[in-house]
Each structure stands twice: as structure tokens, then as C-alpha cells.
C-alpha positions in Angstrom: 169.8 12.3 61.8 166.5 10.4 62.2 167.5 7.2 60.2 170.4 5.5 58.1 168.6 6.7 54.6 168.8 10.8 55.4 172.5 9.6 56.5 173.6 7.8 53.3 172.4 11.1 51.8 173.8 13.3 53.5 177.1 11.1 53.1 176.6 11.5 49.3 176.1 15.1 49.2 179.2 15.9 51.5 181.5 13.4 49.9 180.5 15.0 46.6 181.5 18.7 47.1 184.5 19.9 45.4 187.2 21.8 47.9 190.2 24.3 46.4 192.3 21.6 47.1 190.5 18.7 46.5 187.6 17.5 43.6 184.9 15.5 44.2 186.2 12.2 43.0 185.8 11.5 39.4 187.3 9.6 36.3 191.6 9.6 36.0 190.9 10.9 32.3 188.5 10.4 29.9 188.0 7.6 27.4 186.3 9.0 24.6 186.2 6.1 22.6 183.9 4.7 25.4 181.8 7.8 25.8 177.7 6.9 26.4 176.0 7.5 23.3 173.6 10.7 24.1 170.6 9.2 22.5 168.5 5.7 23.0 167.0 3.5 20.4 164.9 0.8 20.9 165.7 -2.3 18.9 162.7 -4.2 17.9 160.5 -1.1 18.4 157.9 0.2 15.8 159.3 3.7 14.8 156.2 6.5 14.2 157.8 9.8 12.8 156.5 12.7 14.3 156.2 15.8 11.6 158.0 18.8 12.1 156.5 22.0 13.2 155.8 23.9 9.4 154.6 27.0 11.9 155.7 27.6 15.3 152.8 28.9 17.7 151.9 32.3 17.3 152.7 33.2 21.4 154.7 36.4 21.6 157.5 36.4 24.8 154.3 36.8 27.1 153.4 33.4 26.3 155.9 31.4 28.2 154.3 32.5 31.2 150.9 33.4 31.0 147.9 30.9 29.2 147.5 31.1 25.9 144.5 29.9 23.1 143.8 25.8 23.8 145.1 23.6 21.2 143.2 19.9 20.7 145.4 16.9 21.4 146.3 16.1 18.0 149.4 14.2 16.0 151.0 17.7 14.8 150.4 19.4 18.3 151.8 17.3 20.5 154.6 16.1 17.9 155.1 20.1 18.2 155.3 20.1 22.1 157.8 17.5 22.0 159.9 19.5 19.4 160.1 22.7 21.3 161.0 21.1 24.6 162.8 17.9 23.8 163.9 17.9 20.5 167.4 19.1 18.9 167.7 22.4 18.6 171.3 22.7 16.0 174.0 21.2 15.3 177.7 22.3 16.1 180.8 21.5 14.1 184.5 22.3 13.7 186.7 20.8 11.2 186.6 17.2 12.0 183.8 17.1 14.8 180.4 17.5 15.1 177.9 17.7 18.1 174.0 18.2 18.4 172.4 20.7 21.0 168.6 20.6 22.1 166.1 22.6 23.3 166.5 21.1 27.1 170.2 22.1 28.4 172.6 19.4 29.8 175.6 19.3 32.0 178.4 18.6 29.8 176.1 18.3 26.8 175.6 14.4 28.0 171.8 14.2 28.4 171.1 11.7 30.8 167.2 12.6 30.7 164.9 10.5 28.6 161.2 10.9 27.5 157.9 9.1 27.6 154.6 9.3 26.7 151.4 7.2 27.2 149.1 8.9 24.5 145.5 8.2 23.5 144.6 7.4 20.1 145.5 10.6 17.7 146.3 10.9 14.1 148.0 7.4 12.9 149.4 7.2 16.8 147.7 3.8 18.3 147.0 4.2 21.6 150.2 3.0 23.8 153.4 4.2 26.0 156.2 5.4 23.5 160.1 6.3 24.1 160.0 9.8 22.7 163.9 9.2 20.3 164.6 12.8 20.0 167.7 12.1 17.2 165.2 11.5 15.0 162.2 12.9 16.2 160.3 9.9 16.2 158.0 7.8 18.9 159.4 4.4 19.7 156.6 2.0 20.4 157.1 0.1 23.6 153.2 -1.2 24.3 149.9 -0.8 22.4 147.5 0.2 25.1 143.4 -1.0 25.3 141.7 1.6 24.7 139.6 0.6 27.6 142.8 1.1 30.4 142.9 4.8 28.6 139.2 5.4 29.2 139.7 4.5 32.6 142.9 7.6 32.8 140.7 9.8 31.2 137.9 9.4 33.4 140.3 9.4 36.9 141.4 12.6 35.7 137.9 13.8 34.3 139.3 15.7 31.1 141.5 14.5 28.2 145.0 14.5 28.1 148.4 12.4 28.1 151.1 11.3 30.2 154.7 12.2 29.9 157.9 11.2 31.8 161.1 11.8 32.3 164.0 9.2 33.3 168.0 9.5 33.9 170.6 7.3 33.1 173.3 8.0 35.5 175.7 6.4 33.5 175.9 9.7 30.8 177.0 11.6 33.0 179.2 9.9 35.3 181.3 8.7 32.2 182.7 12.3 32.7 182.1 13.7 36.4 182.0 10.5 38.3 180.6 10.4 41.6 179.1 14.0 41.5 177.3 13.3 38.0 173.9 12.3 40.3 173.5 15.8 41.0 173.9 16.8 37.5 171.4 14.3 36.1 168.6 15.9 38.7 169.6 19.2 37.5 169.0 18.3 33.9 165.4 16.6 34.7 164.8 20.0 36.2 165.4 21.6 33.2 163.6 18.8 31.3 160.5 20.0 33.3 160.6 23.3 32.7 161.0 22.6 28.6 157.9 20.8 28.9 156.2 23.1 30.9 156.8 26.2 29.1 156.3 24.4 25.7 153.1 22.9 26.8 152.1 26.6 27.5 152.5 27.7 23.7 149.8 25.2 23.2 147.2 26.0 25.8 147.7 23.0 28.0 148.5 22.5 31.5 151.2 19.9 33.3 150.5 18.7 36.9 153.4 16.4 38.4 152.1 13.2 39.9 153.2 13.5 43.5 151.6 10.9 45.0 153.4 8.2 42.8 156.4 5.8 44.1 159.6 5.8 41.3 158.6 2.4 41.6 154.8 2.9 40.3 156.2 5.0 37.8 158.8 2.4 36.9 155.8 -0.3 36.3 153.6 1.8 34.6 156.2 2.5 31.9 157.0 -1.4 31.5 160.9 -0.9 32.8 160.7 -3.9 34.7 160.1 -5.7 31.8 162.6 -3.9 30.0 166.1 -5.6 28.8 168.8 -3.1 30.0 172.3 -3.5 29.4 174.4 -3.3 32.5 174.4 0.2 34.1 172.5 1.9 31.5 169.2 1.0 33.3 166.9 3.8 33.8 165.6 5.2 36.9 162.1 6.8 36.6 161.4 9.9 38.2 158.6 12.0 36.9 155.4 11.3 35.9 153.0 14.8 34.8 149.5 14.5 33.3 149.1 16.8 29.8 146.1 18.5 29.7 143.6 21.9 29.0 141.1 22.3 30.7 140.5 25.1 33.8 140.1 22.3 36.3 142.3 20.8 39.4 143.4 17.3 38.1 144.1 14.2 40.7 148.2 13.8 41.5 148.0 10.2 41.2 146.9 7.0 39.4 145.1 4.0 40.6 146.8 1.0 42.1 144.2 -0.6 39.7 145.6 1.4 36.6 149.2 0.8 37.4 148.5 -2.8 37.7 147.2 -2.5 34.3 150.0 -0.8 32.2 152.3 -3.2 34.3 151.0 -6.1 32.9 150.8 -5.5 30.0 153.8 -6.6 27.2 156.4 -4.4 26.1 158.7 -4.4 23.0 162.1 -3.4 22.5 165.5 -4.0 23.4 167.7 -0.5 24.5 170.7 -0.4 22.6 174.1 -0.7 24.7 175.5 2.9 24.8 179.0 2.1 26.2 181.1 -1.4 25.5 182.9 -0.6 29.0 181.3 1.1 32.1 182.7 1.8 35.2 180.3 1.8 38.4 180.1 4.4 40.7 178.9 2.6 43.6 177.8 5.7 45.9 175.5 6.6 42.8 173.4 3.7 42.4 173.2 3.5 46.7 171.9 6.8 46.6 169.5 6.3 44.0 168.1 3.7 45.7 167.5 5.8 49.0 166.2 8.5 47.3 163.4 6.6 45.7 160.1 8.1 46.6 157.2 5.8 47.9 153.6 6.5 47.6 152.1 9.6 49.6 149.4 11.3 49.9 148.2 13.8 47.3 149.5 17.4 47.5 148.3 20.7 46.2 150.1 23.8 46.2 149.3 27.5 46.4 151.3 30.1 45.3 149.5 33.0 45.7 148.9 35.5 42.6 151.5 37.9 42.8 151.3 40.2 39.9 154.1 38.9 37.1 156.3 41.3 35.7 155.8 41.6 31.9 156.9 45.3 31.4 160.4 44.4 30.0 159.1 43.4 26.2 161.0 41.7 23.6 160.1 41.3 20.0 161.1 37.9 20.0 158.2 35.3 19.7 158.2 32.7 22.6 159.5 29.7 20.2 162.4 32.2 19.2 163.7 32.2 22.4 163.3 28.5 23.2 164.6 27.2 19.6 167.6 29.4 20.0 169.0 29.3 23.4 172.2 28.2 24.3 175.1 27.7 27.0 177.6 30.5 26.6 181.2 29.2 27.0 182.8 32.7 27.6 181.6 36.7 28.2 183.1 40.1 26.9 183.4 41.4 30.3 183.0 44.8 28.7 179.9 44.0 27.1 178.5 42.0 29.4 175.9 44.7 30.9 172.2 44.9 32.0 169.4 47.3 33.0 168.3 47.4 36.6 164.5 46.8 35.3 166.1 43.7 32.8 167.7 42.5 35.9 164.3 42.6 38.6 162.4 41.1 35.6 164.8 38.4 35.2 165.0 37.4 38.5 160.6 37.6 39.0 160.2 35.1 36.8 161.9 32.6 39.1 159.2 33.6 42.0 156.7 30.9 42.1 153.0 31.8 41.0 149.9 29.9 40.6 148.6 29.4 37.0 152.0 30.7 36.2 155.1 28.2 34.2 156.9 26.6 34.6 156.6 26.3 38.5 153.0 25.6 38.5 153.6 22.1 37.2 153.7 21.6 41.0 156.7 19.7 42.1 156.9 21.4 45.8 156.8 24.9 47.6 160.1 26.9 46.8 162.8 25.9 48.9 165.7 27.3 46.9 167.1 31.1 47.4 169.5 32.9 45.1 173.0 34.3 46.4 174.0 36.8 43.9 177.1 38.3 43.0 176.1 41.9 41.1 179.1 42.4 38.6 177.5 45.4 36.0 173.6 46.0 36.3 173.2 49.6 35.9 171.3 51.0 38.4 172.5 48.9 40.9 175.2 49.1 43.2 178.2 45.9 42.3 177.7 43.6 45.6 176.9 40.8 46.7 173.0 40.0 47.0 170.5 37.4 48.6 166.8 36.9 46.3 164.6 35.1 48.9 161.7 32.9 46.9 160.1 31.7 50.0 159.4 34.3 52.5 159.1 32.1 55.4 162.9 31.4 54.9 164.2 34.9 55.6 164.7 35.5 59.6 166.9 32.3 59.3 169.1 32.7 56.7 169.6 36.7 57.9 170.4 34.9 61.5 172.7 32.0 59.7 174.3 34.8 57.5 177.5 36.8 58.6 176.2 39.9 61.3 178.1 42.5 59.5 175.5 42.2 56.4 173.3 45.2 55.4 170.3 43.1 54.9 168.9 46.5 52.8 165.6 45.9 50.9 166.6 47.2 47.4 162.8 47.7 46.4 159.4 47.8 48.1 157.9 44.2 47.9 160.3 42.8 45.6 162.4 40.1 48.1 165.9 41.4 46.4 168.6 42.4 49.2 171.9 44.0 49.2 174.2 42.2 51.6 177.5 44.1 50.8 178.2 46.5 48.0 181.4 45.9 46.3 183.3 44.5 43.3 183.0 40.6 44.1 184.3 39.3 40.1 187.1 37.9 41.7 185.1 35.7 44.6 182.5 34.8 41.9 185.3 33.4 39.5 187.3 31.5 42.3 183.8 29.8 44.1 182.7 28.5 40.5 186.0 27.0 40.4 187.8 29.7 38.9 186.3 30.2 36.0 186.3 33.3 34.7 183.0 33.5 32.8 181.5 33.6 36.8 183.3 37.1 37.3 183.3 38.7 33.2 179.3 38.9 33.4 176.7 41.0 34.5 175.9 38.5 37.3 176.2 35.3 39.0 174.5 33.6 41.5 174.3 30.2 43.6 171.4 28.1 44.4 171.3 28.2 47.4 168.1 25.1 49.6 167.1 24.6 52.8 168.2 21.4 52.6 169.1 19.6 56.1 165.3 20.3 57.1 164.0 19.0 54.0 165.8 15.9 53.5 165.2 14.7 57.2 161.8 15.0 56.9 161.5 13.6 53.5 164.6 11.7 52.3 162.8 11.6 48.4 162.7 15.5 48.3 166.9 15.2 48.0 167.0 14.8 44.1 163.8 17.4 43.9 165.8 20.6 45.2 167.9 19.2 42.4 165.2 19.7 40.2 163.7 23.2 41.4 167.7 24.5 40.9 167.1 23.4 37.2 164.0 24.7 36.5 165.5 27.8 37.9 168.1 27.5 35.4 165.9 27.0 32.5 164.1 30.0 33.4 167.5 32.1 33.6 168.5 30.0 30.4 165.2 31.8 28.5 165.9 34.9 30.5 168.5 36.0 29.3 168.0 35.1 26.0 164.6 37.6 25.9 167.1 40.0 26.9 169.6 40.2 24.5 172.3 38.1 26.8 173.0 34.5 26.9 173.3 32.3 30.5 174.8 29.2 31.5 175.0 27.0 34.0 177.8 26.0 36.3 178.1 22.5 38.4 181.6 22.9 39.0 182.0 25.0 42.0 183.6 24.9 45.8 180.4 24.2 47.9 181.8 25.0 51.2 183.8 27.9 50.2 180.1 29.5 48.8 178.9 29.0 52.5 181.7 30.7 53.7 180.9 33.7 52.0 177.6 33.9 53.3 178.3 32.6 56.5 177.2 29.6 56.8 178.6 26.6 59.1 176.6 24.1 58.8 174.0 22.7 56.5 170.8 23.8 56.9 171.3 25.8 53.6 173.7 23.9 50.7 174.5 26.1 47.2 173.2 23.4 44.5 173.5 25.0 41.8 175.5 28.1 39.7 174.7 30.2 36.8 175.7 33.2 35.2 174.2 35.6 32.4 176.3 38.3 30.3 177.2 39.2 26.4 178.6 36.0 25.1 182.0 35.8 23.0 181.1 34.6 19.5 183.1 31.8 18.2 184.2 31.9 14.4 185.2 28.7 14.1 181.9 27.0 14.6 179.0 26.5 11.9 175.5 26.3 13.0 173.7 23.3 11.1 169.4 23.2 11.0 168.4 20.7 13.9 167.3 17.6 11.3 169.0 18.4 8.2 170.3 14.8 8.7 167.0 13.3 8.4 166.8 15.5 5.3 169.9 13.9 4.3 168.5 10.9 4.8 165.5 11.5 2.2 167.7 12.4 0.0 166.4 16.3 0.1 168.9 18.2 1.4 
């Protein structure tokens, strides 16, 4: 291990797998009465409501993926972008309980990702850095900006745009999964990023992530140091992407000068306390720290142009699919089929591709693989499978991997491989800790990253296979909507006991992340409500 950061890492990740006999350690039980609020307001803030899509983009399914017509940076549009990637999505309820869902998934339904933007002039919007308050779909001013600094962005990046950014408050999640919950909130800014990505597509406009930028740069330029938080419920910036439409390369950076800029300027609001009592989960917040990224150089990424696979067609518009998936909670096992050509298209739209969302928003080269368990995909053969998204990876994960495996391309250049053929339900159910919607669909599958490599080289790339696994899982999410089925995602399963099954004794390779796709049970007893019909409540129009 070259130095005590890639160790303290390491330390986290191992002391946070769950074992058949023995969980990652987490809360005794959980107090609901002191359960983190899922949304932030800024007291003291100047609230700009943002209007409501009254048409949603006319992009057909194709339109997730490839470019479509240029939309101008005004209020509507980009109050549109934020609805169908941010924004809630429905409302659940049972007799004597009701919840909210969004468009962006979230372990537990806890949503430790928040949203920024620093916006130019549009519409009545002054120019300035806003909290994006998703509950009711409003910008929270937290800084007017001169409209000089913002001619100085636009001209570093030589076409017009915005910046958005995403944050985590580890305290949402860890409320309920304790010392585990950091990987969780990583997976769910992964997911965050692919909702923007994919609903920055609908409108013609292209996201680069910032990679050159420190946490700490992006911290400053938001104004959190000058930020109020309540104990614990600080947030920790992550991401900062660049919004924009034109056909040219952008920079992956700001300006020390710029940062300077937005750092000094003063910013308004006071984040209301989620939680009366919090409980700190020390080997979080250490982590956190040692995973913060510093300034590096700028990085461009080629992806090559492989051709996409559009043949399997659904009449569902691209807004249809984002406004209405959701996270299944059980499967009809008997139901719970799909077509080989579903399943290959499915799975290529997780390959990385240049000029292609979500994964041209840039955040690294693919370093995560998918270990597939093959329940009912007719055409197939029921087995266990290995999906390699990175060539280069292949000779050592075959030479990591049990001997006895086949290793049998299934098709001619498509990097899908049968391992084993046989009826695996029962190892998919027990490794995602025996839960049975892992074995009643028509397939699971870990996440499985190079990861020891990775992290000793760059200790700040840790949370980011995070992030890749949930932009994976936002694409399966959409996925499987397009295709009649409904996914979820699964954080609760037995890390080393997924190795084991592959063959694995070390950790080179670590599974991340789970998710499985099938025909989902329908519930009676819940009662969809319209995303903001409280805010039509509220005007007394409802």
C-alpha cells in the first residue's frame, strides 16, 4: 500500500462489507422520530419558483442516448431540465403514511444528493449560485453573481452555458445503514449524474464533469465555507459539470482566478437542521476526508464510436420513461421474462461511447464489469455470465476467475460471456442477502471494479467507481422501464461471498454494486399522487 490514505480506504471498504454472519455495523434500531428530513431549505434565502413543464420534449426513447434539436438556455428549459432529473416524480401513500419518489433513485429512498446551479441571467433568474429545493421546485438564492465574473465563465469555456453540482450529506443515509451509508450516498450521486445527463440530452445540451477541480475548489466556489451548517449535516461537494450546446470540446476546469471570485463573494441562507439528534459515524467523515480529490491536470476521454444498439423500439417517449420509473420491491417470478435481443440491448447501453449519455459526461474510462446471474432470458441459456466494459480488463479477470469457467463468447463482438450455464436463483437470492427479488427475476448482476489498482494510484477515484456503478444503475433503472420490466437496485449484499463465486481472493476486483430487472408485483394498497399536487394545494387549486 503506497501511503496511509489508500490504507484508511481500504480499511473502510473492508470493514464495511456485510458477511452471512456478520453486517457491516450499523444503527441498534431505528429512531424514526429522529429520521433526516429528505429535503433542504434555506432560511433566509430568496425563493424563485421554477414553472412546471406544460409539454415534455418531444424525444422519442432514442433520445436518451443520441443528440437531439438545441434548446436556448432559458427560464422554462432549464426549470424543465431540473424537473426531469431532479425533481419528484409521485407521491406514495397508505392509510396513514405518505412518501415522495423522484426522478433520481435513492438507497432507502433517503436522498443524500443535493443540487446547485450557478446560472447566467435568464427569464426573471438574476445571475447567481442557487440550491436547486426540489420539494417545491423552486431555486434558493444563495449569492447574486456580477455579471462580469459570469462573462469571464463564459469566455473560459468559449460558449454559453451553466454550472450544476451535486453534494451528499452523509448523515441521510447513515441515520439508517450506518457505517456502510458512504457507499450508498456515491451510488446515489451516480445516479444523480446520469438524471442530469440524460435529461440534459432531451434538450440538446451537453454536460462535461470538471475533473481538474479539488472538492475543495468546488466547495469555495459554491460559498459552503461560508455556509452555517448544523452539526453533521454539512455537505461535502463532489461534482462540478459545465451545461452547455454547442459541438465543441469545453475546458475541465475553472480558474484559480474564478474560484477566488465566487469564493469571495457573500452568501445568504441558513440550512435548516434536519435531525434534533445525530449520531457520528466516525469512519465516514475520516474517509471523506481522504477521499477528497485535489487539483489535477485536465483529462479527456475517448470512447471510441461503437455503433449503439437502437433496434429494440419502444413507443414510449423519452420523458415517459424517466417520469415514471421506479424501484420494484418484489417480482412474479413467473412473469418475470425477457427477450435475448431486450437483454443485449439492455446491457449495450451500459458500454461507454463518445457523444453518447449518460457516460460521455466524462467522469473516467470504464473500470466497472457486470457479473450476471441469467435467471429467464429466452434465448439464452440460465447461467452465470461476465459483461466486460473495458476490454483491457479481460485476460485478468479470466486468470483471477475460477479455471473450470467456459469463458464462451455468446455473440461476435458483443463482450457478453457464459461462465457456467445453470439455474443460479438460489446463489443470486443468498449473495444479495437473501432476498428473493435477486433470484424471482429475469436477471441479476454485481458491479463488479478494478479497484485495488485504481485506488492506489489515485486514492480520490474510490467514491468515483461508486459513481460509475450508479450511473450504471440509472441506465438499468430506464432500461428496463423501455422494456416493459421494472429494476432496482440492491446495496445489501455479501461482498466476499460474490467473490467467491467468481473466484476471486483478493481485491483487485470488489462487487460495488447489485441490481436486478423482472415483472414487478403490483401493490393494491398504494395510491399514486401527481408529483406537486401539494403545491396545488397550496394555491388553493387542487
Amino acid at each position: 500500500m503506497k501511503n496511509s490514505l489508500q490504507e484508511l480506504i481500504i480499511l473502510y471498504h473492508e470493514k464495511t462489507k456485510h458477511h452471512f454472519h456478520n453486517y457491516a455495523i450499523g444503527p441498534d434500531f431505528l429512531d424514526w422520530q429522529n429520521q433526516p428530513l429528505p429535503f433542504r431549505f434555506y432560511r433566509g434565502s430568496e425563493i424563485l419558483p421554477l414553472p412546471l413543464l406544460e409539454k415534455d420534449p418531444d424525444a422519442d426513447y432514442e433520445g436518451l442516448y443520441k443528440e437531439n434539436q438545441q434548446c436556448s438556455f432559458t427560464q422554462e428549459n432549464i426549470a424543465g431540465f431540473l424537473e426531469l432529473s431532479l425533481s419528484l416524480s409521485a407521491w406514495k401513500q397508505v392509510p396513514g403514511e405518505r412518501w415522495s419518489l423522484r426522478i433520481n433513485p435513492s438507497s432507502g429512498n433517503l436522498h443524500p444528493t443535493e443540487a446547485y446551479l450557478i446560472l447566467p441571467s435568464t427569464g426573471n433568474i438574476p445571475c447567481g449560485v442557487y440550491h436547486y429545493n426540489s420539494f417545491l421546485h423552486c431555486l434558493e438564492k444563495r449569492t447574486e453573481v456580477p455579471e462580469e465574473l459570469w462573462q469571464k465563465v463564459t469566455e473560459h469555456f468559449k460558449t454559453e452555458g451553466f454550472l450544476v453540482s451535486l453534494s451528499s450529506i452523509f448523515w441521510r443515509e447513515a441515520w439508517k445503514y450506518g457505517e456502510r451509508a458512504f457507499r450508498y450516498c456515491n451510488h446515489d450521486t451516480g445516479h444523480a449524474i446520469s438524471s442530469l445527463r440524460f435529461s440534459a440530452n432531451l434538450f440538446g445540451w451537453k454536460i462535461k464533469y470538471l475533473n481538474s477541480m479539488s472538492c475543495d475548489d468546488i466547495e469555495r466556489t459554491l460559498g459552503f465555507h461560508k455556509t452555517e451548517w448544523k452539526e453533521l449535516e454539512e455537505e461535502y461537494g463532489e461534482v462540478l459539470c459545465y451545461v452547455y450546446s454547442s459541438n465543441d470540446d469545453i475546458s475541465r476546469g475553472l480558474t484559480e482566478e474564478i474560484i477566488s471570485s465566487f469564493s469571495n463573494l457573500s452568501f445568504i441562507g441558513i440550512p435548516d437542521e434536519l435531525s434534533i439528534e445525530k449520531v457520528k459515524w466516525e469512519i465516514i467523515y475520516n474517509t471523506a476526508e481522504s477521499v477528497k480529490k485535489s487539483v489535477t491536470e485536465e483529462r479527456f476521454y475517448d470512447y471510441g464510436n461503437k455503433k449503439l444498439d437502437l433496434s429494440s423500439v419502444t413507443q414510449l417517449k423519452a420523458s415517459e420513461i424517466i417520469r415514471q420509473r421506479r424501484s420494484a420491491v418484489d417480482f412474479n417470478r413467473y412473469d418475470s421474462v425477457i427477450t435475448r435481443e431486450k437483454f443485449f440491448s439492455i446491457l449495450d447501453k451500459t458500454l461507454q461511447r463518445n457523444n453518447t449519455a449518460p457516460f460521455d459526461i466524462e467522469i473516467s474510462m470504464p473500470s466497472v464489469h457486470l457479473f450476471i446471474f441469467v435467471h429467464n432470458v429466452k434465448g439464452l441459456d440460465s447461467g452465470i455470465y461476465f459483461f466486460i466494459r473495458n476490454h483491457h480488463d479481460l485476460e485478468e479477470i479470466k486468470k483471477l476467475s475460477h479455471r473450470s469457467f467456459l469463458w464462451k463468447e455468446v455473440e461476435r463482438d458483443f463482450p457478453l460471456y457464459l461462465l457456467k450455464k445453470g439455474n443460479f436463483r438460489e446463489e443470486a437470492k443468498l449473495v444479495s442477502c437473501i432476498q428473493d427479488i435477486a433470484g424471482d427475476s429475469a436477471f441479476s448482476l454485481g458491479m463488479i471494479a478494478k479497484f485495488r489498482e485504481t485506488v492506489e494510484k489515485e486514492h480520490w477515484r474510490y467514491p468515483q467507481l461508486f459513481w460509475e456503478a450508479g450511473m450504471i444503475g440509472q441506465v438499468l433503472y430506464l432500461e428496463a422501464e423501455a422494456k416493459g420490466l421494472r429494476g432496482t437496485g440492491i446495496g445489501c449484499f455479501f461482498d466476499d461471498a460474490v467473490h467467491e463465486i467468481i473466484g476471486f481472493k483478493d481485491n483487485v476486483y470488489q462487487s460495488l454494486y447489485h441490481f436486478t430487472i423482472g415483472m414487478p408485483m403490483k401493490d393494491e394498497r398504494l395510491v399514486d399522487c401527481p408529483p406537486y399536487y401539494h403545491l396545488k394545494r397550496l394555491n388553493s387549486e387542487y
